[in-house]
C-alpha positions as CSV (number, residue, x, y, z in Angstrom):
1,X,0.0,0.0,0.0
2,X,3.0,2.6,0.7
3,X,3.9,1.8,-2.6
4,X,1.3,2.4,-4.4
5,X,0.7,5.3,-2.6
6,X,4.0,6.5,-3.8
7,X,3.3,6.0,-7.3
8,X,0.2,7.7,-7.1
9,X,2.0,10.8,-5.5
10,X,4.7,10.4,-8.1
11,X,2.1,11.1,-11.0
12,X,0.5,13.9,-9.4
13,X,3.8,15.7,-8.6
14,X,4.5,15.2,-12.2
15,X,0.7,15.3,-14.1
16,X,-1.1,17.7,-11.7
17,X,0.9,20.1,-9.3
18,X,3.9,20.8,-11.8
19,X,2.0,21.8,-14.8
20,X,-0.2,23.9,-12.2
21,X,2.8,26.0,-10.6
22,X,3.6,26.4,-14.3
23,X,-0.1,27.6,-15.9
24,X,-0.2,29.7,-12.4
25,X,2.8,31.1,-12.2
26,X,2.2,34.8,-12.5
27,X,-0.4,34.5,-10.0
28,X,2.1,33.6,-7.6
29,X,2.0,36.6,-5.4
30,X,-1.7,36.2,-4.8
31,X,-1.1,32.8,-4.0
32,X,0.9,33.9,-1.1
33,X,-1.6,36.0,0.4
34,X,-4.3,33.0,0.1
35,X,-1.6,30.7,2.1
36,X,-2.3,32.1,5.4
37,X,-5.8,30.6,5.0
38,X,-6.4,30.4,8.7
39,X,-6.1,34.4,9.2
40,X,-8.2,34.8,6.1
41,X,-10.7,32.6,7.5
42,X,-10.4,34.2,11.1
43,X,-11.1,37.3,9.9
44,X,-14.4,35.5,7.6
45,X,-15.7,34.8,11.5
46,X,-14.5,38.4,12.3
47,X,-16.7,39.8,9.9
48,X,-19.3,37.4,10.6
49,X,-19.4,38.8,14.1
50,X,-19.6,41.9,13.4
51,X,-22.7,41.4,11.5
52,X,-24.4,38.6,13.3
53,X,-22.9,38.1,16.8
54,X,-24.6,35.5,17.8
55,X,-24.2,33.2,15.2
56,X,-20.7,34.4,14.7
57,X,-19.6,33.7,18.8
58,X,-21.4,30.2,18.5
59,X,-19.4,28.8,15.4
60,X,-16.1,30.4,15.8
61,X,-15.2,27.7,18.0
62,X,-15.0,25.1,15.1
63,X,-11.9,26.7,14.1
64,X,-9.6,25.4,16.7
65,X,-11.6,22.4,16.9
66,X,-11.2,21.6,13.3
67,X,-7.4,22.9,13.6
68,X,-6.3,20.5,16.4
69,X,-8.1,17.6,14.4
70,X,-6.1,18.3,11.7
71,X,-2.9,18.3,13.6
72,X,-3.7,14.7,15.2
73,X,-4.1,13.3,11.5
74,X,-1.3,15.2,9.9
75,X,1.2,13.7,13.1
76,X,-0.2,10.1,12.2
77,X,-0.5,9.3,8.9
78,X,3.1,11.5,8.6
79,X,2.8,11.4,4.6
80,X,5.5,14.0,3.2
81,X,4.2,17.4,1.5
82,X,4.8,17.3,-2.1
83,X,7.7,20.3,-2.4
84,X,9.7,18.4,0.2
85,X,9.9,15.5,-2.4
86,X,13.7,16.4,-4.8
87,X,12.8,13.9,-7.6
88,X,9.8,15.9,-8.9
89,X,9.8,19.3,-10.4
90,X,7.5,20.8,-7.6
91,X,8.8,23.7,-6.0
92,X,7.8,24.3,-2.6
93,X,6.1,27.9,-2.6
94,X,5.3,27.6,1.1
95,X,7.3,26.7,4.1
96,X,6.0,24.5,6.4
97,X,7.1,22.1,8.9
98,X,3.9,20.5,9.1
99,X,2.9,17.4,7.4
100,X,0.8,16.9,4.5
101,X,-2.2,15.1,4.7
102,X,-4.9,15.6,5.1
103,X,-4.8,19.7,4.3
104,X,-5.7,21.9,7.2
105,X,-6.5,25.1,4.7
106,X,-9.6,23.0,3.0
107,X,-10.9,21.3,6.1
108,X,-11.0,25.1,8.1
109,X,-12.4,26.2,5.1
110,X,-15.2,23.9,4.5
111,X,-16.1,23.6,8.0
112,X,-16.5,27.7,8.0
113,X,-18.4,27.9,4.6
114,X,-20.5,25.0,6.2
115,X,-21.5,26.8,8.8
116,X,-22.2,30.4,8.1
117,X,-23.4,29.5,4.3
118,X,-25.4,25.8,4.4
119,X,-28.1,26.8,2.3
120,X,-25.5,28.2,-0.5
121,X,-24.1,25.0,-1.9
122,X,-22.1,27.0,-4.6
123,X,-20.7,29.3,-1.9
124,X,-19.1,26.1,-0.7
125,X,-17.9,24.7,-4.3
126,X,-16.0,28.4,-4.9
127,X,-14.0,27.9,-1.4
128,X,-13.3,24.4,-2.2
129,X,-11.9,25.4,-5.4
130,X,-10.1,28.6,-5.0
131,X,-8.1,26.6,-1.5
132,X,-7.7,23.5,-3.3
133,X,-5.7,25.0,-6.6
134,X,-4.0,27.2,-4.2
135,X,-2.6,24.4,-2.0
136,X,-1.6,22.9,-4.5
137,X,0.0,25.4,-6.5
138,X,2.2,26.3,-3.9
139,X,3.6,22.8,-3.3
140,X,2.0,22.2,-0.6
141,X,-0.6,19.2,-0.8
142,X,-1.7,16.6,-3.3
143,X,-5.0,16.5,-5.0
144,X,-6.3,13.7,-2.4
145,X,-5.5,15.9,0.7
146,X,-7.4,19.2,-0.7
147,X,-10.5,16.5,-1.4
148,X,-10.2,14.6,2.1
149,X,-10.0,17.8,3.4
150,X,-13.1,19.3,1.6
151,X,-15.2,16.3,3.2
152,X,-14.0,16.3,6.6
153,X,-14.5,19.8,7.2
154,X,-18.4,20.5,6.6
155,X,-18.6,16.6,8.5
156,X,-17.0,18.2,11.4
157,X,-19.3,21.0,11.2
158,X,-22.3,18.6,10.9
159,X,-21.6,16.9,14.1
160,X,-20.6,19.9,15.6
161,X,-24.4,21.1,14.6
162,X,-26.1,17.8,15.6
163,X,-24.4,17.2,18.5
164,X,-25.4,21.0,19.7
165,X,-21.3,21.3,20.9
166,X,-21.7,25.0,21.7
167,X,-25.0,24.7,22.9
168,X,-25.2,21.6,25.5
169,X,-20.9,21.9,25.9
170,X,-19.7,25.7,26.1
171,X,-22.1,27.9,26.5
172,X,-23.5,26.9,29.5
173,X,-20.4,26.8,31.3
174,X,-19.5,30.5,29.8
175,X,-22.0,31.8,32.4
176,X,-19.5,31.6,35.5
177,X,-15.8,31.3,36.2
178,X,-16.1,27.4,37.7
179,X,-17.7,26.2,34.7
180,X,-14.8,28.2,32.3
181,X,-12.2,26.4,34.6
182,X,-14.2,23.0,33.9
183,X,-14.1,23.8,30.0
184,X,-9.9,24.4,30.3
185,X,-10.5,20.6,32.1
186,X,-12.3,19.4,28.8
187,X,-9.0,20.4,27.2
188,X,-6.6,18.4,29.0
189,X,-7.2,15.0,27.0
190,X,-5.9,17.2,24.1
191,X,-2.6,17.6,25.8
192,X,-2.2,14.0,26.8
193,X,-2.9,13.2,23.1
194,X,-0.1,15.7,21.7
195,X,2.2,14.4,24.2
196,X,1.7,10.9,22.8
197,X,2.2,12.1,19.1
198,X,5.2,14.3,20.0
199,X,7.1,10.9,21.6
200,X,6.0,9.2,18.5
201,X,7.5,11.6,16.1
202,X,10.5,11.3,18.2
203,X,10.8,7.2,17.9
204,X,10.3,7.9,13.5
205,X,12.9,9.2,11.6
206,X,11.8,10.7,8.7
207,X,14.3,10.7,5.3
208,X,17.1,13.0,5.3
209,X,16.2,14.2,1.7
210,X,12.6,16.1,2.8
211,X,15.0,18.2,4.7
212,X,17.2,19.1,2.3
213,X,14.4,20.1,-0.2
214,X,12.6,21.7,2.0
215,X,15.6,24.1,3.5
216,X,17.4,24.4,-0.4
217,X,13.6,26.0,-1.3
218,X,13.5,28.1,1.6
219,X,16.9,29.1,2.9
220,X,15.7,32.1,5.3
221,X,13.3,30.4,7.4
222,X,14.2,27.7,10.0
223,X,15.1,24.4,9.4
224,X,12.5,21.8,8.9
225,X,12.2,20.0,11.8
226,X,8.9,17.3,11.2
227,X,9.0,16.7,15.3
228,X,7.6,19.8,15.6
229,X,5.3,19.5,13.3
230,X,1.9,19.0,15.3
231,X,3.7,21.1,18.0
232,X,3.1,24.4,15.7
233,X,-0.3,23.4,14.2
234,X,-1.5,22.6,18.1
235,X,0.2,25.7,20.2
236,X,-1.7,28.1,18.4
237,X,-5.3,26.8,18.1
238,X,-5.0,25.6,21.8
239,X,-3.7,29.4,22.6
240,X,-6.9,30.3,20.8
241,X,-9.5,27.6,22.6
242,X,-7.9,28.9,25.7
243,X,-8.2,32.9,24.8
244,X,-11.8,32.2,23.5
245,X,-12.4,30.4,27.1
246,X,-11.3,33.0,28.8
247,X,-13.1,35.9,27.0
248,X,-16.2,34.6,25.6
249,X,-19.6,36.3,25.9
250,X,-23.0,34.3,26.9
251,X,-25.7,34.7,24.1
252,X,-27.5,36.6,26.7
253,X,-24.7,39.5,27.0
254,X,-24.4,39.8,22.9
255,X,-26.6,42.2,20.8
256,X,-27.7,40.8,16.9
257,X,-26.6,43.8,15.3
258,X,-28.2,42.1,12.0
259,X,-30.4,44.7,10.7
260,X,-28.0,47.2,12.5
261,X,-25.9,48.3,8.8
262,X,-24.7,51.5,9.7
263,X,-21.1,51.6,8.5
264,X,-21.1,47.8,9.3
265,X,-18.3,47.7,5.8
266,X,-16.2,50.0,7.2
267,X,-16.4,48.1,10.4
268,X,-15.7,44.5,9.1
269,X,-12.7,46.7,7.0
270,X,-11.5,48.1,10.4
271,X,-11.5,45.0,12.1
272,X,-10.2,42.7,10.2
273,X,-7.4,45.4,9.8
274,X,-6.9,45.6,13.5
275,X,-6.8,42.1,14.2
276,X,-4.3,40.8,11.2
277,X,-2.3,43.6,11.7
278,X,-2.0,42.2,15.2
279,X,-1.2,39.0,14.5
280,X,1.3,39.9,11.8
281,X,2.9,41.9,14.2
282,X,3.2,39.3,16.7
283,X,4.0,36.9,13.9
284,X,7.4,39.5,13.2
285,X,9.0,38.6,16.2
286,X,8.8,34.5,15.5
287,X,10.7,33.4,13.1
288,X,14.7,33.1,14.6
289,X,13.5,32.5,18.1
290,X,14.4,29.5,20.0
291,X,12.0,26.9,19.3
292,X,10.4,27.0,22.5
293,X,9.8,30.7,22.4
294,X,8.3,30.3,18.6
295,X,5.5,28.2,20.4
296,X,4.6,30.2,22.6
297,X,4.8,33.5,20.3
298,X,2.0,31.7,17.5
299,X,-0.2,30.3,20.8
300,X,0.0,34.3,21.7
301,X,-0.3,35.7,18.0
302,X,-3.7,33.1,17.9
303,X,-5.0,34.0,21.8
304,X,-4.7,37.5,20.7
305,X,-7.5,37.2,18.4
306,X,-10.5,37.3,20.3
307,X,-9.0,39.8,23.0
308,X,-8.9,41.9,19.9
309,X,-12.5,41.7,18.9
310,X,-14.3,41.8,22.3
311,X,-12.5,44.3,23.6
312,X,-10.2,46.7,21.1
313,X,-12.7,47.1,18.3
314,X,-15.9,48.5,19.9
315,X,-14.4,51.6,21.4
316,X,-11.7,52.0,18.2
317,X,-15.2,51.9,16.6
318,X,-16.9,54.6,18.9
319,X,-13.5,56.9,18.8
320,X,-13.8,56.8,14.8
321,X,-17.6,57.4,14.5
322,X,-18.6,54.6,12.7
């Protein structure tokens, strides 16, 4: 099965992402912007909330949820990113440490489009479909990652709907600081979990040649290091379950500004400026740190998020006038 899993890799470096990166190429600066899909989609729920807060607080908390699912596949199946791979013609657009499948991008995607749009079926198909060619443009998934990704994320979603996770799980324990401490409880099994994955990736060696592709593409960054790889996926979505813990607003505190559309373009503009500027700022001060210290700066740059939101935009938005 591995190898005929390699040969099917094989032809898509070759068939499918190659002559991609080479039809796409001048919309490689584009590309780059779409790569930091989970900001993008953050600031989709941003906006979200600043039109419908209610809806928006509710489902916000599939994106670490769907996040730290991801990272538990990615550290198990362990299955290489196509640019890491030197006997193909890919070139590796996008540094990551973090394995490939199944991608992270479509599934936070899906699961978002899911949620805020279900009764928009081609909503969802544009998403899929602008992530997918983008993920794999930039060397950074296979064809069957982007489409296990596309299913798993609105299935996530849908369980996260029928199972009423925000409703029978978090918000009633939003309502005092015991039941918040007994949420950061619910948390703990993801910790064990990681800890388990991280001692695995430390028994597996992975082949020498992923690193040298990977570091020959992208010579500035640091070097890949697959141990860490669920490490950097998990550290900032459990900084932002914790953050969102921590500040989160019972339904009964939040006003549905939906037919409220004063300005409301120039405050989903403001916002999202104020809260990626944030996390790019934050994001600045990562790269050469000590490992340790990189952790804890995206678990920061992510728990900054909601802080952001709740409490910075309203009164920049008063102060402005709009």
């Amino acid at each position: 099965r591995v190898v005929a899993m390699e040969v099917v890799c094989a032809w898509q470096r070759r068939n499918i992402i190659a002559p991609l990166q080479a039809a796409l190429k001048p919309l490689a600066p584009i590309s780059l912007v779409l790569s930091e899909a989970p900001v993008l989609v953050v600031s989709l729920w941003i906006s979200w909330f600043f039109v419908k807060q209610n809806q928006g607080a509710a489902g916000i908390w599939l994106v670490p949820i769907v996040e730290i699912l991801n990272s538990f596949l990615k550290s198990w199946f362990r299955h290489p990113r196509p640019g890491w791979i030197a006997k193909d013609p890919v070139e590796f657009r996008q540094w990551t440490c973090e394995y490939s499948f199944p991608s992270s991008d479509m599934m936070l995607a899906m699961a978002s489009s899911a949620y805020l749009f279900p009764d928009h079926p081609y909503t969802m198909a544009v998403v899929g479909t602008v992530v997918g060619i983008n993920r794999m443009f930039v060397g950074a998934h296979y064809l069957h990652d982007v489409i296990i990704g596309a299913i798993l994320g609105p299935a996530v979603t849908w369980a996260y709907k029928a199972y009423r996770v925000h409703e029978t799980y978090i918000e009633p324990n939003l309502h005092s600081i015991s039941g918040r401490v007994e949420l950061v409880a619910m948390t703990l099994p993801i910790c064990l979990v990681t800890g388990f994955l991280y001692l695995r990736a430390l028994e597996l060696k992975d082949p020498k040649e992923w690193e040298m592709k990977a570091n020959n593409s992208h010579a500035n960054f640091r070097p890949l290091d697959t141990t860490q790889a669920h490490l950097k996926q998990f550290s900032g979505m459990y900084g932002l379950l914790l953050s969102l813990i921590a500040w989160a607003t019972p339904h009964n505190e939040l006003e549905d500004i939906k037919n409220d559309t004063r300005n409301i373009y120039a405050r989903i503009l403001l916002g999202q400026f104020l809260v990626v500027g944030t996390f790019l700022t934050i994001a600045a001060t990562s790269p050469k740190q000590p490992l340790w210290a990189m952790h804890i700066c995206r678990a920061f740059r992510y728990a900054s998020v909601p802080g952001v939101v709740m409490f910075a935009c309203a009164p920049i938005f008063r102060w402005v006038g709009i």
